[in-house]
Each structure stands twice: as C-alpha cells, then as structure tokens.
C-alpha positions in Angstrom: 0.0 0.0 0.0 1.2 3.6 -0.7 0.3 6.7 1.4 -3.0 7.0 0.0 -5.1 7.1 -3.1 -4.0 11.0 -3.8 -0.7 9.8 -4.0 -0.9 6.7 -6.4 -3.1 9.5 -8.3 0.2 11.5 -8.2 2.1 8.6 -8.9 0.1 7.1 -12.3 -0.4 10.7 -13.2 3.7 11.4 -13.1 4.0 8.2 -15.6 2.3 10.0 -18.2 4.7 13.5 -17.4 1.9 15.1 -15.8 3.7 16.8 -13.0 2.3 19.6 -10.4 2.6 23.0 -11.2 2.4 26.0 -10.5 -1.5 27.5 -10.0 -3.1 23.9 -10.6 -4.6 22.1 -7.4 -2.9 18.6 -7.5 -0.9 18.7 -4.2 -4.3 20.4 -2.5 -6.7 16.8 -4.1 -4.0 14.2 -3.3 -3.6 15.0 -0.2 -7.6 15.6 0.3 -7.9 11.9 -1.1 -5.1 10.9 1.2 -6.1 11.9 4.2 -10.1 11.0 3.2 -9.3 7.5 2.7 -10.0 4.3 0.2 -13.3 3.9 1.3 -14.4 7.4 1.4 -12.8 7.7 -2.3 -14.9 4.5 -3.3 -17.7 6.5 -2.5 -16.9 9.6 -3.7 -15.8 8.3 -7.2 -17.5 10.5 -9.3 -16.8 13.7 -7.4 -13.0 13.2 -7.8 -13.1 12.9 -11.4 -14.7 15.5 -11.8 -12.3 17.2 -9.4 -9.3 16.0 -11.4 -11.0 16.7 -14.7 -12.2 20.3 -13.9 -8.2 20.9 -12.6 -7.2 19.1 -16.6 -8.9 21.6 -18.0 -8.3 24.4 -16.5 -4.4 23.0 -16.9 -4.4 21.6 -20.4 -7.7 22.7 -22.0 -9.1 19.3 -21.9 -10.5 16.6 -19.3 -11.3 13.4 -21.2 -13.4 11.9 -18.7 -12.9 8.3 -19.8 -9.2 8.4 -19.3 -9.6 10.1 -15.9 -12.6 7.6 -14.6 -10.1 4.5 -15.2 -6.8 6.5 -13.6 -9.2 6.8 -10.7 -10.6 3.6 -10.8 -6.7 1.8 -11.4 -5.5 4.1 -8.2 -8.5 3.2 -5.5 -8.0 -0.3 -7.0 -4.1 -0.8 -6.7 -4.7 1.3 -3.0 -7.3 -1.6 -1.9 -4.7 -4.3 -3.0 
C-alpha cells in the first residue's frame, strides 16, 4: 500500500509527465484523497473525477473523462490491494 489514493493519483499521473505545477490544485486533491481514505474515495468516485477533470482543464484545455474515470478507478484499486 502507498500513502494513499492521492498519492498513487500523483504517482500514475507522473508516468504519463503530468507533474504539479504552478496555480493547478494537485498537491491540495492528493492530499484531500489521502487523508479522506479508500473507502471514502470509493464512494466519492464520481466527485473526484470530476475534481481531477475540472483541474485538466483548467491545466491543459481538456478533461477526457474516460481516461480520468479509469486513472481513478486503477488508483482506488491498486490502493485496496
């Protein structure tokens, strides 16, 4: 198990070169999800896409849901394992 789901979020995310920066809210959601906990991110699935999604778009321009439901879904998954 890692330190949280936030951070295996962080962690999937950095595989791809998507890095914090400066003005976006990463550090501010993983640790939200982090300290929340794999259960309470279970439940709150489709809150934190959209939380992630609203922060790729204000980032990149785009938020393709799809891709961002299973990085969610992989992280609370390989967090539970």
């Amino acid at each position: 198990m890692s330190n949280g789901v936030g951070t295996r979020l962080k962690m999937f995310f950095a595989r791809y070169g998507i890095r914090e920066s400066s003005g976006c809210r990463c550090a501010e959601l993983a640790k939200k999800y982090d300290d929340f906990g794999v259960i309470w991110c279970e439940e709150h699935f489709d809150e934190i896409v959209e939380e992630i999604r609203q922060n790729a778009i204000k980032r990149f321009g785009v938020g393709p849901r799809f891709i961002i439901r299973r990085i969610v879904r992989n992280a609370i998954k390989e967090e539970r394992s």
